[in-house]
C-alpha positions in Angstrom: 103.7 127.0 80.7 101.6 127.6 83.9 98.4 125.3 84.7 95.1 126.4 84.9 93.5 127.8 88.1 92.7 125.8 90.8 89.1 124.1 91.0 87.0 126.1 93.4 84.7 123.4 93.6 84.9 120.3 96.0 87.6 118.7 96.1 88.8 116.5 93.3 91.1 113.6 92.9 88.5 111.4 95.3 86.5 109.8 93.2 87.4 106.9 90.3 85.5 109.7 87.5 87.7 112.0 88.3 90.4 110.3 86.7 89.4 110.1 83.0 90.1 112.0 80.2 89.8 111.7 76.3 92.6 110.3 74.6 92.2 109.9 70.6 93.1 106.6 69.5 96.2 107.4 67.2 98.2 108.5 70.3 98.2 104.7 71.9 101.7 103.9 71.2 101.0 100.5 69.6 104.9 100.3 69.1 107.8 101.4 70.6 110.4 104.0 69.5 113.1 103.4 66.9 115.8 104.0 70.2 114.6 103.8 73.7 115.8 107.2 74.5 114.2 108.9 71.6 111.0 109.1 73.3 109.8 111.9 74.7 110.2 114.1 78.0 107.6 115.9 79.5 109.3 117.5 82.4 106.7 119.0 85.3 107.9 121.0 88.1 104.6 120.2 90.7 105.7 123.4 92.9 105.3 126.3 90.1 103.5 124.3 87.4 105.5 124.8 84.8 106.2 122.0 81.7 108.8 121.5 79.9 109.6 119.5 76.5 112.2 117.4 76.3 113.5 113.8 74.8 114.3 111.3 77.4 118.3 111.3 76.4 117.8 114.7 78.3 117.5 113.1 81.6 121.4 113.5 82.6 120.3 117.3 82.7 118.0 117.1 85.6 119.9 115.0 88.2 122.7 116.7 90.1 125.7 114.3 92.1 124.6 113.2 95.0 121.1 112.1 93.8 120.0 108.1 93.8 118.7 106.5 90.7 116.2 103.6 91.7 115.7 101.2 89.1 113.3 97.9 89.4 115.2 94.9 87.5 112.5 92.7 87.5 111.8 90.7 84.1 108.8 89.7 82.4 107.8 86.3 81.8 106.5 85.5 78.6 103.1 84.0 81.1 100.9 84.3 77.5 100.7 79.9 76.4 98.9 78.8 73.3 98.4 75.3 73.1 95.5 72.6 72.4 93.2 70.4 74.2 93.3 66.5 73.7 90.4 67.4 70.9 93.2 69.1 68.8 90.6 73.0 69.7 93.0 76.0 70.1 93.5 77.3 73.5 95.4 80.3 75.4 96.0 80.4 78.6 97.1 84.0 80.4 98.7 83.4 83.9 97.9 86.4 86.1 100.0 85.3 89.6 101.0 82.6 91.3 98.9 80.8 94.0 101.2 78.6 95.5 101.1 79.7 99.7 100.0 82.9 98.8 97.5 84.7 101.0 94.5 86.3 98.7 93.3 89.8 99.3 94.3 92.7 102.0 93.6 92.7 105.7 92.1 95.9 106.4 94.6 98.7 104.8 96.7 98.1 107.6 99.6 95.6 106.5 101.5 97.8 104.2 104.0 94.4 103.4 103.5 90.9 104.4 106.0 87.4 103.6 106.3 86.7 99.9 105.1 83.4 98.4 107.4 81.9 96.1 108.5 83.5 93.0 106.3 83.5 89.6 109.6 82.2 88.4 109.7 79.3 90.8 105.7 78.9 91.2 103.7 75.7 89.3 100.3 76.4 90.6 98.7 79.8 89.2 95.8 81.9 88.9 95.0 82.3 84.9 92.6 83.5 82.5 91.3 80.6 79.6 89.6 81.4 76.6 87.8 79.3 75.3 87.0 78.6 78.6 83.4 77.0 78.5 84.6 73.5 78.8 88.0 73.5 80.1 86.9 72.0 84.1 89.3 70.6 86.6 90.9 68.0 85.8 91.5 69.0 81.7 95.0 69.4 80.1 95.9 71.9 77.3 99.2 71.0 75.5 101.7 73.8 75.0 104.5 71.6 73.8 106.3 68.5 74.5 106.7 68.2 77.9 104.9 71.3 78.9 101.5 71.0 79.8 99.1 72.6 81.6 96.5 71.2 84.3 92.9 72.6 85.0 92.8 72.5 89.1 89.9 74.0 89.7 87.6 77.5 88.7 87.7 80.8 90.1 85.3 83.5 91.1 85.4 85.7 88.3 85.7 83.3 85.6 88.9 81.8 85.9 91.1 78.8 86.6 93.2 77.4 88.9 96.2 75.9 86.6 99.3 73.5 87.2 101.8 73.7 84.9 103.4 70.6 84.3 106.8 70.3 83.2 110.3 68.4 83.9 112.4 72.0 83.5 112.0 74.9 86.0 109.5 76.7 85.5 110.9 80.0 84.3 113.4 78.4 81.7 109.9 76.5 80.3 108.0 79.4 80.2 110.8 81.3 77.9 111.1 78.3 75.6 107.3 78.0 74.7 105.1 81.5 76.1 104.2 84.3 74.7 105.0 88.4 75.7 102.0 89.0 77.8 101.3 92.8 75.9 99.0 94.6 76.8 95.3 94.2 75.1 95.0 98.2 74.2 98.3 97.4 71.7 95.4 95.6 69.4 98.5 93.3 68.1 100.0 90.1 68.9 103.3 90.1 70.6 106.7 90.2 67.8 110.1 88.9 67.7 110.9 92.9 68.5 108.7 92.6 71.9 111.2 90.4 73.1 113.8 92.9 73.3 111.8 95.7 73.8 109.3 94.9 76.2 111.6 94.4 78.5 114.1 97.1 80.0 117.9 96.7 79.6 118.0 96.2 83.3 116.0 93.6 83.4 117.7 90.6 85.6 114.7 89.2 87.8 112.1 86.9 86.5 108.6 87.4 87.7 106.6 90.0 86.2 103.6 89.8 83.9 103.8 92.9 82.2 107.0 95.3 82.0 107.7 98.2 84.8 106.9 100.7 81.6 108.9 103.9 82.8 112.6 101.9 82.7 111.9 101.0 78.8 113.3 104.3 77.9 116.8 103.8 79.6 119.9 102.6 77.3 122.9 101.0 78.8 124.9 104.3 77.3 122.5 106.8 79.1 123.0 104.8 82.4 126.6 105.1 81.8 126.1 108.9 81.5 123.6 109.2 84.2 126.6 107.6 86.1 129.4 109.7 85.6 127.5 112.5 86.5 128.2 111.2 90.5 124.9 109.4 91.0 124.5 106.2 92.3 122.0 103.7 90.4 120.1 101.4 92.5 118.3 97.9 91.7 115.4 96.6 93.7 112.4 94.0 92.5 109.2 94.5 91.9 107.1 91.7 90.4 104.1 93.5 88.4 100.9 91.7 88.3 98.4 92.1 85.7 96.4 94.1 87.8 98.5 97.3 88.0 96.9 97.8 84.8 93.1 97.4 85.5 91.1 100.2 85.5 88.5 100.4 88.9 84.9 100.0 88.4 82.9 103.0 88.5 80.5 101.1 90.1 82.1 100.7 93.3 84.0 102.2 96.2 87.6 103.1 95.6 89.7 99.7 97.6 91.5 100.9 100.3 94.5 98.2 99.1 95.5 96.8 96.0 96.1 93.3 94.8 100.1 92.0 96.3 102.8 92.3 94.6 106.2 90.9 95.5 109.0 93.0 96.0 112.7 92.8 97.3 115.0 95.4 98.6 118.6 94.6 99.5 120.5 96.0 102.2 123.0 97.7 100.2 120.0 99.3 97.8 118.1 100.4 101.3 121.5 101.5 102.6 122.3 103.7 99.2 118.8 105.3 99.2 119.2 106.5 102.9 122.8 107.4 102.2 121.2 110.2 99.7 119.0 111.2 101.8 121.2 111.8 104.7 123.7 113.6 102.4 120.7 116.0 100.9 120.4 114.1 97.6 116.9 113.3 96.1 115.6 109.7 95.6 114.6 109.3 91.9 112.3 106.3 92.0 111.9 105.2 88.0 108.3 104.0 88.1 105.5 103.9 90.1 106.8 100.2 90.8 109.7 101.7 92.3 107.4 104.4 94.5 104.9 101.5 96.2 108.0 99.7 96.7 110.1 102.2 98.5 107.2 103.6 100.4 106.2 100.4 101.6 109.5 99.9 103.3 109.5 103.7 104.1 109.3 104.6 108.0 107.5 107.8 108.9 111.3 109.4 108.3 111.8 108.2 105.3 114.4 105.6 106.4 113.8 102.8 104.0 114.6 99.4 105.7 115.5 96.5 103.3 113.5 93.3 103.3 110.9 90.8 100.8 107.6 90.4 100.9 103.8 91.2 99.4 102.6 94.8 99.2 99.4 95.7 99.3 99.9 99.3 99.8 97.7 101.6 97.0 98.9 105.2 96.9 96.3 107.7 96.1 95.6 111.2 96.8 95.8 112.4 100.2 99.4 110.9 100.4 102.3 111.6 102.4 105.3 110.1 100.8 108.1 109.8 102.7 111.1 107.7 100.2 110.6 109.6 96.7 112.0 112.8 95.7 111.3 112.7 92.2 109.6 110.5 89.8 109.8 109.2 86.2 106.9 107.6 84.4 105.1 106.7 81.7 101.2 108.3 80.8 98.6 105.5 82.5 95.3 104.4 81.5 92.3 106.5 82.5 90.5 105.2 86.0 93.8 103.3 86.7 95.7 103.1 89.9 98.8 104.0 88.7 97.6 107.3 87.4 96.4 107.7 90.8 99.6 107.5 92.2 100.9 110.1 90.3 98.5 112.0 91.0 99.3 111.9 94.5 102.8 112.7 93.6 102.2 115.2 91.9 99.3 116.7 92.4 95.6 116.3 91.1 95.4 119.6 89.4 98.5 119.6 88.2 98.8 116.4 86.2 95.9 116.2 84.8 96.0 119.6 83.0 99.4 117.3 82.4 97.8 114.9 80.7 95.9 117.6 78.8 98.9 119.2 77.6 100.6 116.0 76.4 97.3 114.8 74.7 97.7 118.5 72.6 101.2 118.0 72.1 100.6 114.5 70.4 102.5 112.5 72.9 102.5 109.0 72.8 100.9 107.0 75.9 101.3 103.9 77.4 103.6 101.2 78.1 105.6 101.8 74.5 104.9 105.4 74.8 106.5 108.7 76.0 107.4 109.6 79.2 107.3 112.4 81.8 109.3 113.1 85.1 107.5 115.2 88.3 110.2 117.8 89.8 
């Protein structure tokens, strides 16, 4: 199947409208498939524009020995907590990031990485959304169990709080004992035993995110295996996902030219592997537009990826120049979003989203328990 014509108007791809598109509301995948795999494929090669259909156990099929399968191990933490104040009123409190010596904001575009703060995992003073939130002011504690509670430090700009949590046991063990699956809000359901399987990918090794690096969901252990034999190397790096990957951009305003920081971590012998294929003429596979703003972050104008840990601010939109990733996996992304942005610029404008059309035709499924699609 070949796209449509190019636009012979201005340019598109530039502006935040330019990234919509209707999607009915039975295609939001508001749970995931019976087996990870079974999901489906939609394979576009961006230099002729032609689409394929596939299932994502078809994967093995695409890659050729030599290649280098990048994978983002990081795990979610369950940052949803539902507790009670002294008065006995209900209360949940969502923790977006961790404040703890981190800096806020970008400086200008032109830091593309920066030193990390402490892990989510490690972190006791957050940035968090309340609700009810009216009378929760510094200096309030919600109950979330024995043992676990958490402070109100102070309030923030756009409505929300400042929190400590307060608790004898590390931080991440607490937080698995007594939280919540942070899903996200278009799922219209509260998080299920199955989310805690399934929202996380069978890679998952790192704590740290707050919501899941979608595009690994669809791997099984036994497709790795495969993906394996076949003479490519699979490679683990961390990326901590903050809530706001998942925001849509106001309309309102300019496009950023950064993003909110994530943390990320590359290790020698994952920078060293992803080079190695390069050097030998294998393509970089990066599963996840986690895994893109990652590698390109550490990317030199060659393509050399140095290892290293630290922030990223680094927001990847069309015009782009990537100089890490050969290929890309991924889920279908929210309308207005930065991550559909990114694959955009991967891709091409054009390109995917007379994608996007095509999968809405074909009744895929979309979003984070959705289907996928890989750009050749």
């Amino acid at each position: 199947m070949k796209t449509a014509g190019r636009h012979s108007g201005p340019p598109r791809g530039l502006r935040i409208s330019d990234y919509d598109y209707p999607l009915p509301r039975h295609l939001v995948a508001r749970y995931p498939s019976e087996r990870r795999d079974e999901s489906r494929l939609l394979v576009v090669d961006r230099r002729g524009g032609d689409f394929r259909h596939l299932r994502f156990r078809d994967l093995p099929r695409l890659l050729e020995p030599g290649d280098v399968l990048v994978l983002n191990e990081s795990r979610v933490l369950p940052v949803r907590l539902l507790g009670r104040k002294p008065t006995g009123a209900e209360v949940e409190v969502f923790l977006l990031r961790p404040l703890a010596g981190v800096r806020s904001g970008g400086d200008g575009g032109g830091d593309r990485g920066r030193p990390a703060a402490p892990g989510p995992g490690e972190a006791r003073v957050w940035e968090a959304l309340v609700r009810p939130g009216g009378k929760l002011k510094p200096g309030r504690r919600v109950v979330v169990a024995e043992g676990f509670e958490v402070e109100i430090l102070d309030s923030t700009p756009g409505g929300g709080r400042v929190v400590r949590l307060v608790t004898e046991e590390p931080v991440d063990l607490a937080l698995e004992r007594h939280g919540r699956i942070p899903l996200p809000p278009y799922l219209e359901r509260d998080d299920e035993a199955l989310d805690r399987e399934r929202y996380q990918t069978v890679y998952a090794r790192v704590p740290g995110s707050v919501a899941a690096p979608t595009a690994g969901l669809h791997f099984t252990r036994e497709l790795l295996e495969e993906v394996e034999g076949l003479g490519v190397e699979v490679v683990r790096l961390v990326l901590h996902v903050g809530v706001g990957t998942f925001r849509p951009l106001d309309e309102g305003g300019p496009i950023p030219e950064t993003l909110h920081a994530e943390r990320y971590e590359v290790s020698p012998p994952a920078a060293a592997a992803v080079n190695a294929a390069r050097a030998r003429g294998g393509r970089v596979w990066a599963v996840g537009t986690t895994v893109v703003r990652t590698l390109e972050t550490l990317a030199d104008e060659d393509g050399r990826v140095r290892p290293g840990s630290g922030e990223t601010t680094l927001f990847i939109r069309p015009p782009y120049r990537f100089r890490a990733v050969d290929r890309l996996v991924t889920n279908f992304h929210l309308p207005r979003s930065t991550l559909l942005m990114l694959v955009a610029a991967f891709g091409g404008y054009e390109t995917i989203m007379y994608a996007y059309r095509t999968a809405v035709a074909a009744e895929y499924r979309f979003y984070s328990y959705g289907d996928a699609m890989v750009i050749l």
